[in-house]
C-alpha positions in Angstrom: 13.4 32.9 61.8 12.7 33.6 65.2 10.5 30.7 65.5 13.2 28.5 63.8 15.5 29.7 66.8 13.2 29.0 69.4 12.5 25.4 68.0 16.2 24.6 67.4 16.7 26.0 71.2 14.1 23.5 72.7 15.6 20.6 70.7 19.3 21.3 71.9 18.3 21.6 75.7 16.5 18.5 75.3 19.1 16.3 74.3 21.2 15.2 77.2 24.8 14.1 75.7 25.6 17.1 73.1 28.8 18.0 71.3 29.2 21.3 70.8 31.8 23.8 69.3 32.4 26.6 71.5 34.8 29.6 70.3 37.0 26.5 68.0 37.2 24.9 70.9 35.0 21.0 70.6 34.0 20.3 74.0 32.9 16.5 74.2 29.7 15.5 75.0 28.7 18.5 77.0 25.3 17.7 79.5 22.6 20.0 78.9 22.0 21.5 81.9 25.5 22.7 81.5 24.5 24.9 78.5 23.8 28.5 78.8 21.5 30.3 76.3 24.9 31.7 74.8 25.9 28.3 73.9 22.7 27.5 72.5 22.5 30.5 70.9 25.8 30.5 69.2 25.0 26.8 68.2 22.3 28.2 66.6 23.8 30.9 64.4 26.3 28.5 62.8 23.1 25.6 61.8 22.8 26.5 57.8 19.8 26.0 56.1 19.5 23.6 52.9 16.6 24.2 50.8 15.2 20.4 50.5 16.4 19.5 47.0 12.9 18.5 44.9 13.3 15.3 42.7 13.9 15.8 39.3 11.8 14.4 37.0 12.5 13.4 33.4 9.8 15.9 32.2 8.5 18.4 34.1 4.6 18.8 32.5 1.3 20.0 32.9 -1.6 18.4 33.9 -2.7 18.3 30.0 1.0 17.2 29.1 -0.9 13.5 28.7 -2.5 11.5 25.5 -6.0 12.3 24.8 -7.0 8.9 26.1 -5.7 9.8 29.8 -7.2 12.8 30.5 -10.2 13.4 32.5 -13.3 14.5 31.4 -13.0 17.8 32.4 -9.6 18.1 31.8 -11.4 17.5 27.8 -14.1 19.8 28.0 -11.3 22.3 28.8 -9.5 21.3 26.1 -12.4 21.5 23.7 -13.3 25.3 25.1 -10.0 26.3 23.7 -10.7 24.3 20.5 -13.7 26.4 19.9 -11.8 29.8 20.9 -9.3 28.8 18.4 -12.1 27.7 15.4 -13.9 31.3 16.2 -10.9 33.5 15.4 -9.8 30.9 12.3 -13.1 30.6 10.7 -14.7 34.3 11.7 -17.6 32.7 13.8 -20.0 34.9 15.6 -21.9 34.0 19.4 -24.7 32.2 18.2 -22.0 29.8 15.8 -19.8 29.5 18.9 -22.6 28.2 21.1 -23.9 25.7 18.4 -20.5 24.5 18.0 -19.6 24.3 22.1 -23.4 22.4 22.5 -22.2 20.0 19.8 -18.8 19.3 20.8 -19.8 19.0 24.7 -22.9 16.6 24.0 -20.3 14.5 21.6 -18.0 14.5 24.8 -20.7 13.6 27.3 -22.2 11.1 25.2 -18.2 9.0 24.6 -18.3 9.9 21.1 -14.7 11.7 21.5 -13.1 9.1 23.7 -10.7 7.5 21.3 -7.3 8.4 19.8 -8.8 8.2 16.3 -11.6 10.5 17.3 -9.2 13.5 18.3 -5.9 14.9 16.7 -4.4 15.6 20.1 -0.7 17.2 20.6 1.1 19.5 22.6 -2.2 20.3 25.1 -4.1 20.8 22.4 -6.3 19.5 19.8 -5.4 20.0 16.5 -8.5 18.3 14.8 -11.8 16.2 15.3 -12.3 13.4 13.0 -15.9 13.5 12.5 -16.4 17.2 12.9 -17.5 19.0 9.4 -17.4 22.7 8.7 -19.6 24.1 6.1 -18.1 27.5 5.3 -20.7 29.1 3.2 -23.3 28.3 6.2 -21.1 28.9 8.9 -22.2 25.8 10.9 -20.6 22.6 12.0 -21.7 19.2 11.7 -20.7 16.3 14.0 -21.3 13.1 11.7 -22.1 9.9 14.1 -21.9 6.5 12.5 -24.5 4.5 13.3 -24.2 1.0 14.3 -26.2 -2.1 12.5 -28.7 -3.1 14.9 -28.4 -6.7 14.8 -32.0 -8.9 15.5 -30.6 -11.9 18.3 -32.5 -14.8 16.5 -32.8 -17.8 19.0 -33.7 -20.6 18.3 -37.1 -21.6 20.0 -37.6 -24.5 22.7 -40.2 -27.2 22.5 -42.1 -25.5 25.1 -42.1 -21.7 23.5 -43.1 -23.2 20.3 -45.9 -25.3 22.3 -46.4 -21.9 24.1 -47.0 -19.8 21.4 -49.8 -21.9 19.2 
């Protein structure tokens, strides 16, 4: 506070025309050489402090208050570690399970297999399912199925010189 004094001191005998209020009395554009510290100083006690009011917004969220689509990747991968908590308390899953399942979920993530909406069931900062992601319960394991594109064969057609080229 005393630093707030000192600062609002300096900036009232800087100013050369002042108006100041003095014991009720409003003495009119006062020169600051005429002000004594006890002036300044009871200036000073009667300046209130606002708090600066912060701008509402609509909804106040989180960082992970977004669709699954917007978040960055690490924002996912945290969001897949507490996806894999909550599928070792729900399906009983020991440390070597929970590991399998983190390598396959996190390689699926690195590798843009879980970057679309349909991929992941995603609400209220947190994902609720994974499309592709099967759980065998009498193995305890999980499988990520990956569809495979069709590799398609580009057939050109040939020029007169490759077909000369190639006799």
């Amino acid at each position: 506070m005393s630093k707030l004094n000192k600062d609002l001191k300096e900036i009232l005998s800087n100013e050369i025309n002042l108006s100041v209020e003095v014991n009720g009395e409003e003495s009119d554009k006062i020169n600051s050489v005429e002000l004594s510290t006890d002036m300044i100083d009871s200036v000073v006690e009667n300046v209130e402090l606002k708090e600066p009011q912060k701008k509402e917004s609509k909804k106040e969220g989180t960082l992970f208050d977004r669709e699954w689509i917007k978040l960055e990747k690490g924002m996912k991968l945290n969001r897949i570690n507490l996806f894999i908590k909550k599928q070792k308390e729900e399906n009983g899953l020991n440390d070597i399970q929970t590991k399998s399942l983190k390598d396959i979920l996190f390689k699926a993530c690195n590798d843009g297999m879980l970057n679309k909406m349909c991929d992941v069931s995603y609400k209220e900062e947190e994902i609720q399912s994974i499309r592709n992601l099967e759980f065998n319960e009498q193995t305890k394991k999980y499988k990520l199925k990956t569809s495979s594109s069709k590799h398609r064969v580009n057939v050109k057609s040939r020029s007169n010189i490759d077909r000369f080229m190639k006799k």
